[in-house]
C-alpha positions as MATLAB code, in Angstrom:
seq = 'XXXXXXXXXXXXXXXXXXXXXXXXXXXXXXXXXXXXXXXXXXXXXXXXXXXXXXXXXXXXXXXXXXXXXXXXXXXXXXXXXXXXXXXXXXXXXXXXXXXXXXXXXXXXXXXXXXXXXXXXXXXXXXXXXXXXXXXXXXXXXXXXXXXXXXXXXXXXXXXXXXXXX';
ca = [
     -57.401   -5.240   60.526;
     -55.198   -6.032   63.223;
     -57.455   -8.506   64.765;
     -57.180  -10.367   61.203;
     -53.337  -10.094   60.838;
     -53.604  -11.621   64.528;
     -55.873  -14.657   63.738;
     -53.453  -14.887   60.766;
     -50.518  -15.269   62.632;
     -52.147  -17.378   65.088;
     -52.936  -19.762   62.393;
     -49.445  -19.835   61.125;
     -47.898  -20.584   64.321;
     -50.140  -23.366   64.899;
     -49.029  -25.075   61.761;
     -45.971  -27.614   62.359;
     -44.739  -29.678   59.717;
     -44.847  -33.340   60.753;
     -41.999  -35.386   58.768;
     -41.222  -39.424   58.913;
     -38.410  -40.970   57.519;
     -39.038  -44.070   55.948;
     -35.829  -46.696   55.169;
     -35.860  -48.655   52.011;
     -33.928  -51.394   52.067;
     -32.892  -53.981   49.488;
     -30.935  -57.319   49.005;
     -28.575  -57.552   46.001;
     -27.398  -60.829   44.676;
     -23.816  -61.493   42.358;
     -25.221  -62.700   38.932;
     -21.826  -64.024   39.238;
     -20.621  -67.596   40.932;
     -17.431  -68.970   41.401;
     -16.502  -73.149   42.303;
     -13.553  -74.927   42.067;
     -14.484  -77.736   39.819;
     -10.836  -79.679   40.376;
      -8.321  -79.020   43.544;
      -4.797  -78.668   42.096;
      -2.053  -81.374   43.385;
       1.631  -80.317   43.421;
       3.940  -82.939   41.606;
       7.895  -82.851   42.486;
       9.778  -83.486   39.245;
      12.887  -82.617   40.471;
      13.291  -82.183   44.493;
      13.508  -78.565   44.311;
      10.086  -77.987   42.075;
       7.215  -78.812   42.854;
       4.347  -77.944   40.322;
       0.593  -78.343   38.632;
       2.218  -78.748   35.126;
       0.401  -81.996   33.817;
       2.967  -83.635   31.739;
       4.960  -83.419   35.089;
       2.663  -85.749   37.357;
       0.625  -82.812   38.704;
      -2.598  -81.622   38.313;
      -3.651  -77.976   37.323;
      -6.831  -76.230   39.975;
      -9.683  -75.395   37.440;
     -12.250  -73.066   38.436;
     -15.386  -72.479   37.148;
     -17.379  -68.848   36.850;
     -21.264  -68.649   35.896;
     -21.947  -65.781   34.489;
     -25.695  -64.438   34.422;
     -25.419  -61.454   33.156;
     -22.571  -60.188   30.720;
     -20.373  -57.214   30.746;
     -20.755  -56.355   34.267;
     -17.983  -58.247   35.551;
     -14.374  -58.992   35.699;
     -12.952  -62.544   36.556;
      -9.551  -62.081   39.001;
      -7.680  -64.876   39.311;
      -4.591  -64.884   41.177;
      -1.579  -67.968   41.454;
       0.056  -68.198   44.266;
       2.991  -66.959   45.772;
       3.048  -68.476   49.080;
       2.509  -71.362   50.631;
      -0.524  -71.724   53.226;
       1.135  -74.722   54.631;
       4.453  -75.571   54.528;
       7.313  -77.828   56.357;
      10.062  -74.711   57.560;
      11.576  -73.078   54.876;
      15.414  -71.750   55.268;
      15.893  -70.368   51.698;
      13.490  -68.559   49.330;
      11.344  -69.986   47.129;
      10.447  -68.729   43.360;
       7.081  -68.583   42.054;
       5.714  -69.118   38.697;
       2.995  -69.640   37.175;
       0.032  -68.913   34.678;
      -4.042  -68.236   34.162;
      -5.531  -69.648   31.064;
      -9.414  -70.629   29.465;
      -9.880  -74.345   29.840;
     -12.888  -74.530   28.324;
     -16.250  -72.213   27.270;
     -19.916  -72.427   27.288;
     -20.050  -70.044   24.258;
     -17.744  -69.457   21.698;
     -17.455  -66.129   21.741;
     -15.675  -66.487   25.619;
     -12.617  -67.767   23.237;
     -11.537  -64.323   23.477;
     -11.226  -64.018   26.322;
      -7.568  -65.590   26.613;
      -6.098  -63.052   24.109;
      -7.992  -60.228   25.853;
      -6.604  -60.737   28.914;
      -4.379  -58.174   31.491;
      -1.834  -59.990   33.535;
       0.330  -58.736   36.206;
       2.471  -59.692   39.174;
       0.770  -62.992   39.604;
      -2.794  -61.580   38.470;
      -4.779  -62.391   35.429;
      -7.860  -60.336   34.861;
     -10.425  -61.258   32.600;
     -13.408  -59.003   31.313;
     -17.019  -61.291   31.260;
     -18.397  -59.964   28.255;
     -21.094  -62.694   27.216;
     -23.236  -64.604   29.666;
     -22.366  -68.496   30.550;
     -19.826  -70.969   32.023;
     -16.024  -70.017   31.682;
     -13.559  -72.305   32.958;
      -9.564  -71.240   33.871;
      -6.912  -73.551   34.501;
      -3.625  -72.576   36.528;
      -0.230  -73.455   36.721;
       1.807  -73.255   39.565;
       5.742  -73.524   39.784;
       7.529  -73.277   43.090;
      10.984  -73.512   43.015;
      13.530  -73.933   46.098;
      16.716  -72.065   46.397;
      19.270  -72.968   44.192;
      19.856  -76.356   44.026;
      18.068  -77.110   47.561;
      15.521  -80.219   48.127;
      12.338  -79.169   49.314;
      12.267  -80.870   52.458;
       9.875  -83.497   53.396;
       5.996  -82.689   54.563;
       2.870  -81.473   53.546;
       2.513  -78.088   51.006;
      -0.361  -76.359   50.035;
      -0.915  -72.847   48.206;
      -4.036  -70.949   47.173;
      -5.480  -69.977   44.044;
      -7.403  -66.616   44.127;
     -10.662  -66.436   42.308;
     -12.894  -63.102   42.584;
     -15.429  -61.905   40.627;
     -15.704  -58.178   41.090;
     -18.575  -55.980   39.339;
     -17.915  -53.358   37.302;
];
C-alpha cells in the first residue's frame, strides 16, 4: 500500500502545469470623419469687430462629419475664444459666437439643430442617423470698448471632435 501511495505521489509531483499567454491584439477605426470643407475669414465691420457673419463681408468655417454608423457618436464643436495668432493685444477682447446645421445628407439630421446642448462656447450634437452633416460657425470678436483692433494678421480655431459614445 505504501509503495502505491508512493508511486502516487511521485506521479503527482512530476506533473507541472505548463501555461502561455497569448496577446490578441486589434485595430479599431472611427466610423466617424471630420474635414473642414470652407476655412472661415474674419471681416472688420467696424474696427473693433472682426467677424464670420456673412452679410458683414466675412465668411463662416463649415465643417463636414461622415457618419458611418449612427447613434454612436456625438459631434463637439467648439468657437473660439482666443486667438492663435494675433498682433499684441493691451485690452480684452469679447467672444461670441454660434454652431448651427448648414446642410444634411438625410432629412431626418434636421433635428439635429433643435436637439442640440450648448454651453460656454460648446455645441454638442448627438449623430443619430448615418450620413453627411454639415455645421456652420459664427465668430464675433470684439475689442475693448471702443478700441481699434490694431493692424496685422488674426487667426482663431474652430474645434471639431467626434467622440464615441
Amino acid at each position: 500500500m505504501f509503495k502505491k501511495l508512493t508511486i502516487v505521489a511521485a506521479m503527482m509531483a512530476s506533473t507541472t502545469a505548463i501555461a502561455a499567454e497569448t496577446p490578441i491584439y486589434g485595430s479599431v477605426e472611427s466610423k466617424c470623419s471630420i474635414f473642414t470643407d470652407v476655412q472661415g475669414v474674419y471681416a472688420q465691420p467696424t474696427p473693433d469687430e472682426l467677424t464670420t457673419v456673412v452679410s458683414d463681408g466675412g465668411v463662416m468655417p463649415k465643417i463636414r462629419f461622415d457618419v458611418a454608423q449612427a447613434d454612436y457618436y456625438i459631434a463637439k464643436v467648439s468657437y473660439p475664444t482666443e486667438f492663435t495668432t494675433s498682433p499684441s493685444l493691451t485690452d480684452s477682447v469679447v467672444w461670441e459666437g454660434e454652431v448651427e446645421v448648414a446642410e444634411v445628407s438625410d432629412p431626418l439630421m434636421s433635428a439635429y439643430d433643435t436637439d442640440k446642448i450648448t454651453y460656454n462656447n460648446v455645441t454638442e450634437f448627438d449623430l443619430t442617423v448615418a450620413g453627411t452633416v454639415w455645421f456652420k460657425v459664427t465668430s464675433v470678436a470684439n475689442y475693448g470698448y471702443g478700441k481699434a483692433f490694431p493692424a496685422g494678421n488674426y487667426q482663431a480655431n474652430v474645434v471639431a471632435e467626434c467622440i464615441a459614445q
